[in-house]
C-alpha positions in Angstrom: 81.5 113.2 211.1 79.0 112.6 208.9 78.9 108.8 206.7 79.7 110.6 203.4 82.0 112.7 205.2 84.1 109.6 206.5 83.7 107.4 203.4 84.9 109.9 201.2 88.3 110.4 204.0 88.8 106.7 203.3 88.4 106.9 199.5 90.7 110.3 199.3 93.6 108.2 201.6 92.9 104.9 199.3 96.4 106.1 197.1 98.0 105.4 200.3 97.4 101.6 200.5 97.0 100.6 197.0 97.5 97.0 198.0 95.3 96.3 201.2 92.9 99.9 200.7 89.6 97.5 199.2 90.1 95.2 202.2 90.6 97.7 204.3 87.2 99.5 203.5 85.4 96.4 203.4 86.2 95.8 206.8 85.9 99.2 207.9 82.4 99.2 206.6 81.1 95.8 208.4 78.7 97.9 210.6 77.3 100.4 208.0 73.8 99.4 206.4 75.4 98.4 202.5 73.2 99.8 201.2 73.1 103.2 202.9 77.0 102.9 201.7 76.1 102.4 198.4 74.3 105.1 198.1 76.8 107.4 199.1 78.9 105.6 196.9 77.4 106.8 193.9 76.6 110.1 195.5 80.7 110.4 196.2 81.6 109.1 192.4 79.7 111.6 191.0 80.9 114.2 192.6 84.4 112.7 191.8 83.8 112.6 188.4 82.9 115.8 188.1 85.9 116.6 190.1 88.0 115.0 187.4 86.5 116.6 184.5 86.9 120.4 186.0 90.7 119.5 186.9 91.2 118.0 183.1 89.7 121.3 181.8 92.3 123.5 183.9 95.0 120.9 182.8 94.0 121.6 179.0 93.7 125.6 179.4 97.7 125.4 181.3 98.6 122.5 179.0 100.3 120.7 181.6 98.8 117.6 184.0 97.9 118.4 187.3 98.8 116.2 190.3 94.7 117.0 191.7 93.8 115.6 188.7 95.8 112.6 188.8 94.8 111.7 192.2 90.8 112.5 191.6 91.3 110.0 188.7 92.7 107.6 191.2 90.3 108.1 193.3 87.4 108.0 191.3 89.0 104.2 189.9 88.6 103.0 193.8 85.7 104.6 194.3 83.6 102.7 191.1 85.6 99.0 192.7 84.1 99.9 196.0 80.9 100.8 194.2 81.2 97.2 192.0 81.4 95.4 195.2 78.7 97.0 197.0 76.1 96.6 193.9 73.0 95.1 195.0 73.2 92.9 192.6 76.6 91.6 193.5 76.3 91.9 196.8 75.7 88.2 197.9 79.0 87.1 195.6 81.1 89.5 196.9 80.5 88.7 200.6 80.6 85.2 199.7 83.8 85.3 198.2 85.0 87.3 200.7 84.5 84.4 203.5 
């Protein structure tokens, strides 16, 4: 499996463990280059985003909310936390305040 491939596994089951999912990834990532991970970051939150905007379109045209489009909002919220902690320019007060 390839890095985008599992990072974007993690994000998608994030809904799963609202309270412990940042930790979680954080530790998960330890061994992955950060910045290799923050680029596929904003590679996967882009393509979430456009995610969300084509589900809100088919939610407007049926006039009812869709579940895919509730989680790909939830999803995309995790995904631009993981990409705030990862930020090269927070990244030595992140893992500081993670210690």
């Amino acid at each position: 499996m390839q890095l985008k491939e599992s990072i974007r596994a993690r994000i998608c089951t994030s809904h799963k463990y609202k309270t412990t999912a940042l930790t979680s990834f954080i530790h998960w990532a330890r061994m992955i280059d950060e910045v290799a991970v923050y680029d596929v970051l904003r590679e996967i939150h882009e393509e979430l985003q456009e995610e969300v905007k084509h589900f809100h379109d088919i939610s407007q045209l049926i006039g009812k909310p869709l579940l895919h489009h509730q989680l790909r909002l939830q999803w995309c919220h995790f995904c631009a936390q993981l990409q705030a902690y990862y930020c090269p320019l927070n990244q030595q007060y992140s893992v500081a305040k993670l210690h």
